[in-house]
C-alpha positions in Angstrom: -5.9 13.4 99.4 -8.5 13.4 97.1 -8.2 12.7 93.4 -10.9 15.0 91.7 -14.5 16.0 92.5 -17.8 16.2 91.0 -19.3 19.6 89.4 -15.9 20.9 89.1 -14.1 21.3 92.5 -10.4 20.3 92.2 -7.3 19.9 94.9 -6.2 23.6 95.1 -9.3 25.3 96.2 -11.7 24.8 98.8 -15.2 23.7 97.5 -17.8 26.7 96.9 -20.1 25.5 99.6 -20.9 22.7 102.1 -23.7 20.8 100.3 -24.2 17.3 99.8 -22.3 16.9 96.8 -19.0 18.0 98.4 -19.6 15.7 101.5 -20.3 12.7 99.0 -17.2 12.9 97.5 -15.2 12.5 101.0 -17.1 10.6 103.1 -16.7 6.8 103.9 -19.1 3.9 102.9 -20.9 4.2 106.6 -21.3 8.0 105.7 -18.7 8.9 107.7 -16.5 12.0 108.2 -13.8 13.0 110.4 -14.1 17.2 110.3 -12.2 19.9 111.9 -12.3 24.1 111.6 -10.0 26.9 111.7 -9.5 30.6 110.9 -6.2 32.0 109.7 -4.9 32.7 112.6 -4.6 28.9 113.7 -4.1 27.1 110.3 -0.6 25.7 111.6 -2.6 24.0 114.0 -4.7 23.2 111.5 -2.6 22.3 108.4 -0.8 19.6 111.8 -3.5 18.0 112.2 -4.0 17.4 108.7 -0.4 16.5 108.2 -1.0 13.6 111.3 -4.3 12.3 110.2 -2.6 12.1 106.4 0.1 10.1 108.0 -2.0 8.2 109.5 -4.3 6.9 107.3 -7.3 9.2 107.1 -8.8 8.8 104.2 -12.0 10.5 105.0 -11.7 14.2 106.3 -12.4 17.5 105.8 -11.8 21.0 107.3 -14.4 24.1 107.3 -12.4 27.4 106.8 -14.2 30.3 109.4 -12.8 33.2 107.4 -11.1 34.3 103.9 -8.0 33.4 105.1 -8.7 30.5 106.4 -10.1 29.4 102.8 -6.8 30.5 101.1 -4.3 28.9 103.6 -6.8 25.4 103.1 -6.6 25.7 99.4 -3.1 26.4 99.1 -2.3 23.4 101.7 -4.3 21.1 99.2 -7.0 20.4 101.8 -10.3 19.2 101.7 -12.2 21.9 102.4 -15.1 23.8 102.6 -16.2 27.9 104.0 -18.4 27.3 107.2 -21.7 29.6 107.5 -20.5 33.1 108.2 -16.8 32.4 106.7 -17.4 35.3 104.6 -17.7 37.8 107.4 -15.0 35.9 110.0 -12.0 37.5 111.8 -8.5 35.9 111.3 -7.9 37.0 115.6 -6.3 34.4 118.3 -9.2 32.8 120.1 -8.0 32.7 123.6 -10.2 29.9 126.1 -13.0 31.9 127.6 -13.4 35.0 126.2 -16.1 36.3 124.3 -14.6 35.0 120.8 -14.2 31.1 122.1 -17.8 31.0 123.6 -19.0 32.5 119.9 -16.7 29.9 118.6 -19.0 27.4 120.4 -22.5 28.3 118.2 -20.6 28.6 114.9 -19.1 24.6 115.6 -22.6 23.5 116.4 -23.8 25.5 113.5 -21.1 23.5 111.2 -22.2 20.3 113.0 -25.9 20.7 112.3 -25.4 21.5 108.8 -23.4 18.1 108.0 -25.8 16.4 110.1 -28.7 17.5 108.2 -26.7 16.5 105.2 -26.7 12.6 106.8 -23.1 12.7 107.7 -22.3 10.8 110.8 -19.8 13.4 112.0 -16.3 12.9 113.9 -15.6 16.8 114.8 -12.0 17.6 116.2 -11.0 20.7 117.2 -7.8 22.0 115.6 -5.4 21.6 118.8 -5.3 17.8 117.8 -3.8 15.3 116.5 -4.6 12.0 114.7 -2.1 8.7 114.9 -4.4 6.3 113.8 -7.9 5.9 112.0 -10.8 6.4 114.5 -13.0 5.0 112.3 -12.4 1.1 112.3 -12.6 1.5 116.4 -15.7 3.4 116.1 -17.8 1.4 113.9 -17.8 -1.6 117.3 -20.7 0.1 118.6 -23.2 0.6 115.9 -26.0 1.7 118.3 -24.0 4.2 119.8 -25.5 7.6 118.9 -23.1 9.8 120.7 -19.4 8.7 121.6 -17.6 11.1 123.5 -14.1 11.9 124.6 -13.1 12.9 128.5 -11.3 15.2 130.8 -11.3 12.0 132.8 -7.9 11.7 134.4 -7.4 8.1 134.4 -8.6 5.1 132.5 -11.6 2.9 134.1 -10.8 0.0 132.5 -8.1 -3.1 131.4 -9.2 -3.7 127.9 -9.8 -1.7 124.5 -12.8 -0.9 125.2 -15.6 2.2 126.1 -14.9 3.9 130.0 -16.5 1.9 132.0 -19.4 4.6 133.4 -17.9 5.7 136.5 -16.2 8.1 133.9 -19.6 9.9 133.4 -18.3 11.3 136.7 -16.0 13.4 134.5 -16.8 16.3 131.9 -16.8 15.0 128.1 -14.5 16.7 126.3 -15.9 17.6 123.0 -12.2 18.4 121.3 -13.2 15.0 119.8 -16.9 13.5 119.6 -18.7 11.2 117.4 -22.1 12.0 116.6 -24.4 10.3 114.1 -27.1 12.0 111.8 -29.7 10.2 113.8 -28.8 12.9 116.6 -30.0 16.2 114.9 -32.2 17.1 116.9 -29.9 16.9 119.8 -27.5 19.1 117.9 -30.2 21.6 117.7 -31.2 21.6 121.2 -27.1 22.1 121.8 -27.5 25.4 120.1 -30.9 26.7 121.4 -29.3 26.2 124.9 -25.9 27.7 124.3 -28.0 30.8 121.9 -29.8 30.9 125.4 -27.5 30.9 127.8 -24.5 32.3 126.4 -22.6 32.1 129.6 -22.3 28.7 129.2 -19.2 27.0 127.9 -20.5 24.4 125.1 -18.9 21.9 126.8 -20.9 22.1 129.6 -23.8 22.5 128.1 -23.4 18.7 125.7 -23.1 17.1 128.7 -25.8 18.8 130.8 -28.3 18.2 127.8 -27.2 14.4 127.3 -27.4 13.7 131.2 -31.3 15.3 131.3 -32.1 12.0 130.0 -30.1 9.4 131.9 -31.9 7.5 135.0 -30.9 9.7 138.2 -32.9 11.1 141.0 -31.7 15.0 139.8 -30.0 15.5 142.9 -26.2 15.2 141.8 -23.4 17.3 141.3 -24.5 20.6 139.7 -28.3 20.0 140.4 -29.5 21.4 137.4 -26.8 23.3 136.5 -23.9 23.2 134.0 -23.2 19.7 135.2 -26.0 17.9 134.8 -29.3 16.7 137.1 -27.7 13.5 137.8 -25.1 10.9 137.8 -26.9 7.5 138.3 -25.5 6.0 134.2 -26.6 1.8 135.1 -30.2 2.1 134.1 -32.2 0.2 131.5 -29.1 -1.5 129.1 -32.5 -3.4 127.0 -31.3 -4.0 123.3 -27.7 -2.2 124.0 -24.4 -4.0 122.5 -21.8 -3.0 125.4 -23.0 -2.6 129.1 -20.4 0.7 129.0 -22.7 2.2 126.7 -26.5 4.0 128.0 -29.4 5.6 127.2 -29.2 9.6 127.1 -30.8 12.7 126.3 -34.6 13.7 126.8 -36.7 10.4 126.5 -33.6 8.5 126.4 -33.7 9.0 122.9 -30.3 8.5 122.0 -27.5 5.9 122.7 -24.4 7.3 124.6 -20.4 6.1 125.1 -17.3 7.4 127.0 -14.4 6.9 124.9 -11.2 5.6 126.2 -9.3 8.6 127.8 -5.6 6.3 127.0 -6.3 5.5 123.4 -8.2 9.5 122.8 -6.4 11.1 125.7 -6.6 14.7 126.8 -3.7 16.6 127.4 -2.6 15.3 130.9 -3.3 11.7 130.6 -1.2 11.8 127.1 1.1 14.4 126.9 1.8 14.7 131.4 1.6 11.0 132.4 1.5 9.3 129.1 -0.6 6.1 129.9 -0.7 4.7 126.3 2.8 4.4 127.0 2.5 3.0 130.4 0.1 0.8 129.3 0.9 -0.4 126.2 -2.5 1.1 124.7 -3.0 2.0 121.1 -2.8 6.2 120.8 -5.9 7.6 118.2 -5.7 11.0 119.3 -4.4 13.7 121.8 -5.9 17.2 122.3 -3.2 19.9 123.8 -5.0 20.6 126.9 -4.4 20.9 130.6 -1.7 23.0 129.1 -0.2 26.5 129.9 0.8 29.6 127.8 -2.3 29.7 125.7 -1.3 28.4 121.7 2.3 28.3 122.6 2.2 26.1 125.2 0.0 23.6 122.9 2.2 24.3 119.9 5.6 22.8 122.2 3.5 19.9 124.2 3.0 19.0 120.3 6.6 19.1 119.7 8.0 17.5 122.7 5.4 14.6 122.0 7.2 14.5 118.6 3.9 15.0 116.9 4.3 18.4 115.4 5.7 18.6 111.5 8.0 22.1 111.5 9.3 22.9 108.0 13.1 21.1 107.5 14.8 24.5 108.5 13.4 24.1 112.1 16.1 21.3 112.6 18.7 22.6 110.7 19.0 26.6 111.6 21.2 28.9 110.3 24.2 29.1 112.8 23.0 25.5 113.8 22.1 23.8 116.9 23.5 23.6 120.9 23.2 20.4 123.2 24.4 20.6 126.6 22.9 17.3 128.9 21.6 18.2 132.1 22.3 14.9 134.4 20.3 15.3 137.8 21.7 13.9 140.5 19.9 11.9 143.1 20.0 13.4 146.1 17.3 16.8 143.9 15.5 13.8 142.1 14.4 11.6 144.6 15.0 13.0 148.0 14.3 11.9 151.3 12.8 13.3 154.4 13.7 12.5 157.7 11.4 10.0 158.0 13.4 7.8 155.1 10.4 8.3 152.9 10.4 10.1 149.1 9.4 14.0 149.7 8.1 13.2 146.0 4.8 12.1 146.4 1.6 12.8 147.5 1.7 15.3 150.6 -1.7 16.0 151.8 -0.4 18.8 154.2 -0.6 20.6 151.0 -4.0 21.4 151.5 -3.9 22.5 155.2 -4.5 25.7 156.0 -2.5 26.2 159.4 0.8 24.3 157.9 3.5 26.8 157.3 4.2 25.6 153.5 7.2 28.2 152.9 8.8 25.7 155.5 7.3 21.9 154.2 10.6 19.8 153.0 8.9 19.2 150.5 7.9 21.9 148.5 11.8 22.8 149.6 12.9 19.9 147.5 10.7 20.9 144.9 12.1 24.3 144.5 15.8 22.8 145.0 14.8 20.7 142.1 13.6 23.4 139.4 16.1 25.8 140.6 19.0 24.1 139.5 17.3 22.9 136.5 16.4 26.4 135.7 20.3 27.9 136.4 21.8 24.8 133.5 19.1 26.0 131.2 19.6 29.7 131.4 23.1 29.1 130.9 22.5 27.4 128.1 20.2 30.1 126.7 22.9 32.3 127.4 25.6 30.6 125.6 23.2 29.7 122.7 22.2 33.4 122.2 26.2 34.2 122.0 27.2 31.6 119.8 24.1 32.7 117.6 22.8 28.7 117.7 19.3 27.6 119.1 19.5 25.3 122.3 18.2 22.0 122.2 16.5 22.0 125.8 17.3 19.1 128.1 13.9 17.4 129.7 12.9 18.8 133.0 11.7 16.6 135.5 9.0 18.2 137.7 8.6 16.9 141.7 4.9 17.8 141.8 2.0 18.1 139.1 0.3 21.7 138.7 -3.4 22.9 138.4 -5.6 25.7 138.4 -6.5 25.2 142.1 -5.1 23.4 145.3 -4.1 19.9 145.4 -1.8 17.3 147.2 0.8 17.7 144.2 -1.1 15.4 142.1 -4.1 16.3 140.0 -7.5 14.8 141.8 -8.2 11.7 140.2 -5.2 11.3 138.5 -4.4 7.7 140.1 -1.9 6.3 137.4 0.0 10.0 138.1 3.9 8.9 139.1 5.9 11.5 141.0 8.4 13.2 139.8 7.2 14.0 136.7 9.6 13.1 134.1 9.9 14.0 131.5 7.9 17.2 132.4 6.3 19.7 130.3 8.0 23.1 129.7 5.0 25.2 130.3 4.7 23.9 133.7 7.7 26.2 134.9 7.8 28.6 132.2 5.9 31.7 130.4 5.8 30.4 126.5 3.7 33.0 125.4 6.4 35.9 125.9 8.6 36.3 122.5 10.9 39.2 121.6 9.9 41.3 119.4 12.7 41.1 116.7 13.5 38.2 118.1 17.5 37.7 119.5 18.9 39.2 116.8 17.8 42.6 118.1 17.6 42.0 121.9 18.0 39.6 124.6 15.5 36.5 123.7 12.8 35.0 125.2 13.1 31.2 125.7 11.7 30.0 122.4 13.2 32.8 120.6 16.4 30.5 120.8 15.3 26.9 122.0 14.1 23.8 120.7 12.4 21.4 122.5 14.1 18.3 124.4 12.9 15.7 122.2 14.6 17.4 119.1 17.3 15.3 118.8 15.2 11.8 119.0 13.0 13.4 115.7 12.7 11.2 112.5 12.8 14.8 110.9 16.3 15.6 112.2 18.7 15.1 109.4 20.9 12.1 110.1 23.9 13.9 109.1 23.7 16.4 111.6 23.5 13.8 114.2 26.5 11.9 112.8 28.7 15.3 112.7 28.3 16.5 115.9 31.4 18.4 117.5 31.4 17.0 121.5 33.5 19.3 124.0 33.9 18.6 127.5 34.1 22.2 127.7 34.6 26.2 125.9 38.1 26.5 124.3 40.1 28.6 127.0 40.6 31.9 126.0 38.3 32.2 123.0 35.5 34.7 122.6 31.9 34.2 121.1 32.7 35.7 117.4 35.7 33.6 117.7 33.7 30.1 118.3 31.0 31.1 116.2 33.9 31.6 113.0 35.6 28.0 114.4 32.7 25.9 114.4 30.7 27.2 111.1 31.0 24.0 109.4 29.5 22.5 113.1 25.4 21.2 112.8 25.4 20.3 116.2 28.0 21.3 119.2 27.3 19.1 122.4 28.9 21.0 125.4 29.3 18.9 128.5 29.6 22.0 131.0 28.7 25.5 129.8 30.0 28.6 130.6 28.4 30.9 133.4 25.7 33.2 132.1 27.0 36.1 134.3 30.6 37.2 135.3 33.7 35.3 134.6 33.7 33.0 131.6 30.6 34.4 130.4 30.3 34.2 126.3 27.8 37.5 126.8 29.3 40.8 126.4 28.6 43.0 129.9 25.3 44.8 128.1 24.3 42.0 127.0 24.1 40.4 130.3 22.8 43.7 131.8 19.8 42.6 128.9 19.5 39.1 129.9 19.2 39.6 133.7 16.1 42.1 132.4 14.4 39.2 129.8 14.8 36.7 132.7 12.5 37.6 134.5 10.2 37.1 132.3 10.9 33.8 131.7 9.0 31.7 134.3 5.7 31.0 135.6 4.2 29.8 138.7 4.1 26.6 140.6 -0.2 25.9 141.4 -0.6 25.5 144.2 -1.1 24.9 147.8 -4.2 25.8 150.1 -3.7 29.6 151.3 -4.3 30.2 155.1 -7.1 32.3 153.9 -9.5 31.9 151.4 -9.1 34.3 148.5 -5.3 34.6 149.1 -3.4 33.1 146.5 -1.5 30.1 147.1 1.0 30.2 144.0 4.7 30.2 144.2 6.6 32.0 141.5 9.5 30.6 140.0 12.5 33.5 139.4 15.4 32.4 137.3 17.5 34.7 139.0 17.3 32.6 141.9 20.8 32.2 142.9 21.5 36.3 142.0 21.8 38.6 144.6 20.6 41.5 144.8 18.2 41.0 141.9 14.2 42.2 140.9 11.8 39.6 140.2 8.8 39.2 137.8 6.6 40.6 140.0 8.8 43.7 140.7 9.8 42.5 144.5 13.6 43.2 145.7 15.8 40.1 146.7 18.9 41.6 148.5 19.0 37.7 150.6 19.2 34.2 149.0 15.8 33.0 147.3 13.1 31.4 149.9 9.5 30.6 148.8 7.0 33.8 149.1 3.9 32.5 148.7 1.6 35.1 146.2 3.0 38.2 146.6 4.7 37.7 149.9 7.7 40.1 150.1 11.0 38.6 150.7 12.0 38.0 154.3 15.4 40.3 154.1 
């Protein structure tokens, strides 16, 4: 934090107004400033990322409040912070990706951007569903002719040192979750708004890179031809005067200098939170942005977690009734099967995108569904038995055969080359619906999965008290005999219970009283998502697969309201069942 600040602004309130005076008092020597925004309605997101960058060193940073709320939740949080143009008149709503709402969102960030630009901050914006685990800044200052430095939805890294993308990343869309811009690139910024003010179809990030690429050597012919993409793609033109051969000349006139920056050490959602390359390859991790994810700001909010990079309150790892553990070992023969050929089913199966294969039928995609099923049977049993026992269940990690995406691929994302199949661990919105909560939560109904579950990388937490880990109560199994008020009442004084084999949600030996499973079987299906996707027989049909954690339940209703009165087989879209 800050210690004081001149005319009168102290930690406790947000500063009256972004002028040049507020950004004095924050900014580094170089006239630097790392800067992200929020409204209300995201300041956890928000007041995490300020919590990482905190930890992490950030000495120079500041957030612009988009509403009211947003300026009293910064202020209370002892933030540096500032209203953004407009804050006075902003809406505390969700922002969901796409809408109407996040392509406004787009102007206002380019309007915050121009205005600290025009003050002469060199500006490091971040959008709010990111985190910071070390300084940027030191890494940034290499390339002191570098105008713009970028971040990228590239799914793989281009090269084998610390440095820039090599340029066969411009292939990629920048990402601007994270950019660096320097005051020398105003007038950039402006044209960035004119264009988006123009075209307000166009998603901003689209348009930053279509603007930069107008002035990069190319013959205009490229991908996009004109369009949100960009005129061309040819980035090796003149490098005269330039400090890094990764870095080029961009925008109209080649005015400005531009860089790709590392997708391992500021990685995207897939490459740091799905295959985790800094790990792989011993890289440095700046930042992560929560994308490539599913279920919206719930799915972000758990990648965080299950990264172990989002700060809950202390009462998140020590609830009231306490905390449920049940290990899910796998056993080979689901994790890395074999087809009759010898080789691994788990890898990349091009007859995924062939439109004459029968896929319902590919041993494959078989294994695949063997896989989550029996993955998804341990955990509802344990949501069962947690909701009984009136603990939250510490989720094991899934492990997912094949990636998914928005369209059809070979189970691995296009260009994802460092990818390794099965995914494991594997993220929890890949198979399941986060969004969906009850609305008292399970205290007045069945629950929805995170009404009742924490995620699998709880346990490993700094932030988990060590006591609770020291006390834990291990049980090969449920006491014979002994109902759920009755366990509940024997294990109060118990943090932590660790149950090697739980009890069946349904029937016999079920904890769950019989309307209570009558409620379950109804929140269950629910639960799940879809599996994205293979190449339909015909374009236009859909080529998803619906996971149903009543799998193994017959007869049973699924999500999508279809009868299964015969074992579960893959229906591809909204195939009936073949009863």
């Amino acid at each position: 934090g800050v210690a004081g600040w001149p005319g009168g602004w102290r930690p406790g309130e947000c500063a009256p107004e972004l002028n040049r005076q507020f950004v004095e008092s924050v900014w580094s020597e170089q006239h630097e400033l790392v800067v992200s925004f929020s409204n209300g309605n995201g300041m956890d997101m928000a007041l995490n990322l300020w919590k990482s960058a905190t930890a992490a060193g950030v000495k120079h940073m500041a957030f612009g409040a988009m509403d009211p709320e947003g300026v009293r939740l910064m202020s209370a949080a002892g933030m540096p912070c500032f209203p953004m143009r407009g804050a006075a008149k902003g809406g505390s709503e969700a922002i969901g990706w796409g809408g109407a709402a996040f392509k406004n969102l787009g102007v206002r960030k380019i309007t915050l951007l121009i205005d600290l630009l025009e003050l002469g901050v060199n500006v490091i914006l971040l959008d709010a569903d990111t985190v910071l685990l070390k300084d940027p800044l030191p890494y940034l200052r290499q390339w002191p002719d570098a105008d713009v430095l970028a971040s990228t939805d590239h799914l793989t890294n281009t090269t084998a040192d610390l440095g820039l993308e090599e340029l066969d990343a411009g292939h990629s869309h920048w990402n601007v979750g994270l950019f660096y811009l320097k005051a020398s690139a105003v007038h950039f910024a402006h044209a960035w708004r004119e264009l988006l003010i123009k075209k307000p179809h166009w998603w901003d990030q689209h348009a930053f890179g279509w603007l930069l690429r107008q002035g990069v050597s190319g013959d205009g012919k490229g991908p996009g031809n004109g369009g949100p993409n960009g005129p061309g793609w040819d980035l090796k033109g003149d490098k005269t005067g330039l400090s890094d051969r990764r870095l080029f000349r961009c925008f109209t006139n080649h005015s400005l200098v531009c860089g790709t920056l590392p997708v391992v050490s500021f990685a995207n959602g897939h490459v740091g939170l799905v295959q985790r390359l800094h790990a792989k390859l011993e890289r440095p991790l700046y930042f992560v942005h929560a994308t490539h994810q599913y279920s919206a700001g719930a799915g972000k909010r758990h990648r965080l977690r299950e990264a172990g990079v989002w700060a809950d309150p202390p009462e998140y790892y020590s609830p009231p009734g306490g905390l449920l553990y049940a290990p899910m070992p796998i056993p080979d023969a689901l994790l890395q099967p074999r087809g009759a050929d010898g080789l691994a089913l788990f890898r990349e199966q091009k007859a995924f995108l062939n439109t004459t294969a029968d896929h319902a039928a590919h041993p494959a995609l078989l294994a695949h569904f063997a896989l989550t099923n029996y993955q998804m049977r341990h955990i509802r049993d344990g949501v069962a038995a947690a909701w009984a026992l009136g603990r939250k269940l510490v989720l094991p990690p899934l492990a997912c055969a094949f990636d998914r995406g928005p369209f059809p691929h070979p189970g691995k994302s296009g260009g994802a080359f460092e990818q390794l199949l099965p995914i494991y661990p594997c993220p929890l919105d890949y198979v399941f619906d986060l969004e969906r909560r009850s609305p008292g939560g399970a205290a007045t109904g069945a629950p929805m999965l995170l009404d009742v579950a924490r995620e699998y990388s709880l346990l490993n937490s700094s932030r988990m008290p060590r006591a609770t880990l020291d006390s834990a109560l291990r049980l090969a199994k449920l006491p014979v005999g002994e109902g759920a008020q009755a366990l509940r009442e024997k294990w109060a004084r118990s943090s932590l219970v660790e149950l090697a084999e739980l009890p069946p949600s349904f029937g016999e030996g079920s904890l769950l009283s019989p309307a209570q499973q009558r409620a379950f079987k109804d929140a269950l299906t629910l639960y799940t998502d879809v599996w994205c996707c293979i190449n339909p027989v015909k374009w236009g049909l859909p080529g998803h697969i619906m996971y149903d954690m009543l799998w193994d339940v017959v007869p049973h209703t699924d999500r999508m309201r279809r009868m299964w009165k015969c074992p579960w087989h893959i229906a591809i879209g909204a195939q009936q069942p073949r009863c």
